[in-house]
C-alpha positions as CSV (number, residue, x, y, z in Angstrom):
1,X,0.0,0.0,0.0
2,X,1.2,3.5,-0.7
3,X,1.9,6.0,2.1
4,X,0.2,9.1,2.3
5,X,2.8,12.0,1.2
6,X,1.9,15.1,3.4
7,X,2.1,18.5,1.8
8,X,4.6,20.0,3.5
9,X,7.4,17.0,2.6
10,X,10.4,18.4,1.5
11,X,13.5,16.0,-0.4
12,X,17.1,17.5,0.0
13,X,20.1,17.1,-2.1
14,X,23.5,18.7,-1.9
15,X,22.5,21.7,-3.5
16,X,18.8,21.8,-3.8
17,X,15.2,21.4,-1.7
18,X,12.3,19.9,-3.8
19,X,9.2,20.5,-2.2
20,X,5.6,21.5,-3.5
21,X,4.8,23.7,-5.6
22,X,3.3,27.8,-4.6
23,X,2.0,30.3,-6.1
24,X,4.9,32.5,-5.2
25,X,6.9,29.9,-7.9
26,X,4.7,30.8,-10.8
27,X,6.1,33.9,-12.0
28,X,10.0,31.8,-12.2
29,X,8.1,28.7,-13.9
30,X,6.1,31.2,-16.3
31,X,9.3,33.1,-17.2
32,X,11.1,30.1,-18.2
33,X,8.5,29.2,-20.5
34,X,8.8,32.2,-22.7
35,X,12.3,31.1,-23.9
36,X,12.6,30.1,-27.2
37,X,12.1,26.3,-27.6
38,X,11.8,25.7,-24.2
39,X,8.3,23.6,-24.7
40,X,9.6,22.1,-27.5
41,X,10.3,18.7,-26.1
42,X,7.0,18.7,-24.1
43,X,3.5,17.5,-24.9
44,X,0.9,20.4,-25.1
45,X,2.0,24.3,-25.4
46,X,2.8,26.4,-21.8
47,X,0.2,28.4,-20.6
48,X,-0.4,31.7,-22.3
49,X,-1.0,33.6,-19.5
50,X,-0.3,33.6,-15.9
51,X,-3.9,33.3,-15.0
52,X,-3.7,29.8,-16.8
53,X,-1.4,29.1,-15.0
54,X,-2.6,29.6,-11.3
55,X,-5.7,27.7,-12.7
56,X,-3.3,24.9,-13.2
57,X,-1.9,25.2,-9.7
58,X,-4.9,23.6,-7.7
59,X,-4.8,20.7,-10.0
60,X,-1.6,19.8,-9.3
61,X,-1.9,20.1,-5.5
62,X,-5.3,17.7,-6.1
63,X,-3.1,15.1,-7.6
64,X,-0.5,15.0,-5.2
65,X,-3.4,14.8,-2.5
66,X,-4.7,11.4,-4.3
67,X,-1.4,10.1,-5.0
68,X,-1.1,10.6,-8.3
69,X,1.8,13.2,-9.4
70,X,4.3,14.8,-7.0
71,X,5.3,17.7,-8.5
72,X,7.8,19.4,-7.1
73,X,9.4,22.6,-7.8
74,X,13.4,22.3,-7.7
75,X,14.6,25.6,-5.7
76,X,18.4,25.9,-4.7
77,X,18.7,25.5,-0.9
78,X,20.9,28.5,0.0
79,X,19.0,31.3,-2.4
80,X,15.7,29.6,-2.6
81,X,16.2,30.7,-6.4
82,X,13.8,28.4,-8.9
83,X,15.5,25.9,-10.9
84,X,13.2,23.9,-12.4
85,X,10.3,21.0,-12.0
86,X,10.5,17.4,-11.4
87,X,8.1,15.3,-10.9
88,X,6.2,11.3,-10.5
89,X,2.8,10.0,-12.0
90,X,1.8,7.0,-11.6
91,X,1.0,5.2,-15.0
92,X,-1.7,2.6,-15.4
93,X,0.4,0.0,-14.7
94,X,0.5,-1.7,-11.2
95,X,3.9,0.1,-9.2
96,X,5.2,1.8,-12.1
97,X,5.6,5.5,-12.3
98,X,6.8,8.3,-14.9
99,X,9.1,11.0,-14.5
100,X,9.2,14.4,-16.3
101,X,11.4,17.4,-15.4
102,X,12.6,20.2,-16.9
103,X,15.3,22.9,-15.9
104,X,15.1,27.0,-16.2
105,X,17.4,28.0,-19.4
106,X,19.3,30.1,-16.8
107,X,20.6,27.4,-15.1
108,X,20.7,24.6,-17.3
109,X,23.9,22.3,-17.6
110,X,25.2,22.7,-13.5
111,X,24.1,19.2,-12.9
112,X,20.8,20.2,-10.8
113,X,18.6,18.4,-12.7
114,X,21.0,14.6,-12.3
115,X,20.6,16.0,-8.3
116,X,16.8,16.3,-8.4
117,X,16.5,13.2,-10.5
118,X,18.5,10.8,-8.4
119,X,16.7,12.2,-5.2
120,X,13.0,11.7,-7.3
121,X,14.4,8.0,-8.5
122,X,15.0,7.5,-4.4
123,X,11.7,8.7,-3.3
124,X,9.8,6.9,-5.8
125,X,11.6,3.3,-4.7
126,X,11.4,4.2,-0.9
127,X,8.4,6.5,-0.5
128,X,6.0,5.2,-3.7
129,X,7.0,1.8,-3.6
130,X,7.9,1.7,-6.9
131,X,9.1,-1.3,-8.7
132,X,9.7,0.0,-12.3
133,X,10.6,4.0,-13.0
134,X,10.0,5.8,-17.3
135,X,10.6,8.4,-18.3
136,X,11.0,9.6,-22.1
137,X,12.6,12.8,-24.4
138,X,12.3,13.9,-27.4
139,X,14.9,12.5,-29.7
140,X,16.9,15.3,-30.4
141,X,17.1,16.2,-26.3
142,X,20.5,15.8,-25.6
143,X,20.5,17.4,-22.5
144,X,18.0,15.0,-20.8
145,X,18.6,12.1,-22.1
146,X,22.4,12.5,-20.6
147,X,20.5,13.3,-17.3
148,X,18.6,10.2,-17.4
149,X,21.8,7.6,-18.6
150,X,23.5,9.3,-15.5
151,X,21.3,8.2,-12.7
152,X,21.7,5.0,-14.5
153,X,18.0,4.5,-16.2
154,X,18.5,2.1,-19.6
155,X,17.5,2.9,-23.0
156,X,13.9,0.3,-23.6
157,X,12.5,1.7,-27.0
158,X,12.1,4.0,-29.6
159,X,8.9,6.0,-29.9
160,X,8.0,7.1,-33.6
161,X,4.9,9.5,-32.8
162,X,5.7,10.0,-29.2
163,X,3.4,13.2,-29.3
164,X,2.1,15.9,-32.0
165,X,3.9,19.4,-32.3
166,X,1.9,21.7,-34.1
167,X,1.6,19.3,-37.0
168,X,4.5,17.2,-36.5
169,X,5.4,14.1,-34.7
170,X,8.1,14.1,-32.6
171,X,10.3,11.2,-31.9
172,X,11.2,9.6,-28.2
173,X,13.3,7.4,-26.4
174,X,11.7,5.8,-23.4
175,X,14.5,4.9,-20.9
176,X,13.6,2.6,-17.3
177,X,15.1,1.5,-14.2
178,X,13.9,-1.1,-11.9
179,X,14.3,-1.4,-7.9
180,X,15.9,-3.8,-8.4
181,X,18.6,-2.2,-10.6
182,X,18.5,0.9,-8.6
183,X,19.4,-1.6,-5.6
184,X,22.1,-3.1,-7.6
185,X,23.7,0.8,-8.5
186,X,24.0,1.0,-4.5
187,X,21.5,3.7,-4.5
188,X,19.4,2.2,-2.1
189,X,21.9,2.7,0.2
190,X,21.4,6.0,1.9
């Protein structure tokens, strides 16, 4: 059975706290958006407004009330500056979860987001229970697909028409690890 995460948990890596998201974070998440290709390797388009996306804000907070996504803004723990998202849904299938994250463009490529995700991959196989963590990118996303081969998550297939961009397909790799893998990396040793 899956524990009931309160609100107020908090995860803490060297350099960073991951905690729930607040309104006082929206401005930061809506300002990343508004880079150039930012939402490029995400499904959807970012919210046009930030009325949009307050409206989104008690959705999210819903979901990690009924267990289904943490979401979790990534803030560095000495300036409280944003950094980015990550965050855990549970898929349809029985004890695995997804993970999806992204990282502002002004601090992208200071190894944050391998922090966040380790610490995510360790709360989803202590906290969740999980016996199987996905996650996928866009083909062409560099970036996090070196994240994601550096917390030690395997390559398990190519996705052709992993979501529609405008008009256009875009291509995916879906990468995995298992408990038991994660066990055998020595990460379940902290």
């Amino acid at each position: 059975m899956q524990r009931v995460i309160p609100p107020d948990f908090t995860i803490q890596t060297a350099r960073c706290l991951l905690r729930r998201p607040i309104a006082a974070d929206l401005p930061h998440v809506f300002a990343a958006t508004r880079f150039a290709g930012f939402y490029d390797g995400m499904p959807g388009e970012p919210a046009a407004t930030m009325d949009e996306l307050e409206g989104a804000l008690p959705e999210s907070w819903r979901e990690w009330d009924e267990g289904i996504t943490y979401g979790m803004t990534i803030a560095d723990l000495t300036t409280n500056t944003l950094l980015g998202r990550v965050g855990i849904r549970k898929t349809s299938r029985v004890d695995e979860w997804n993970l999806g994250f992204w990282t502002h463009p002004e601090h992208q490529g200071q190894g944050y987001m391998t922090e966040a995700v380790s610490a995510i991959l360790t709360f989803g196989f202590e906290e969740l229970g999980a016996i199987k963590i996905v996650a996928s990118y866009a083909l062409w996303n560099k970036s996090s697909r070196r994240v994601l081969e550096k917390v030690g998550m395997k390559f398990i297939a190519y996705i052709p028409h992993a979501f529609k961009k405008q008009e256009y397909w875009v291509e995916a790799n879906k990468m995995s690890m298992t408990r038991r893998e994660w066990l055998l990396l020595g990460s379940g040793d902290r």
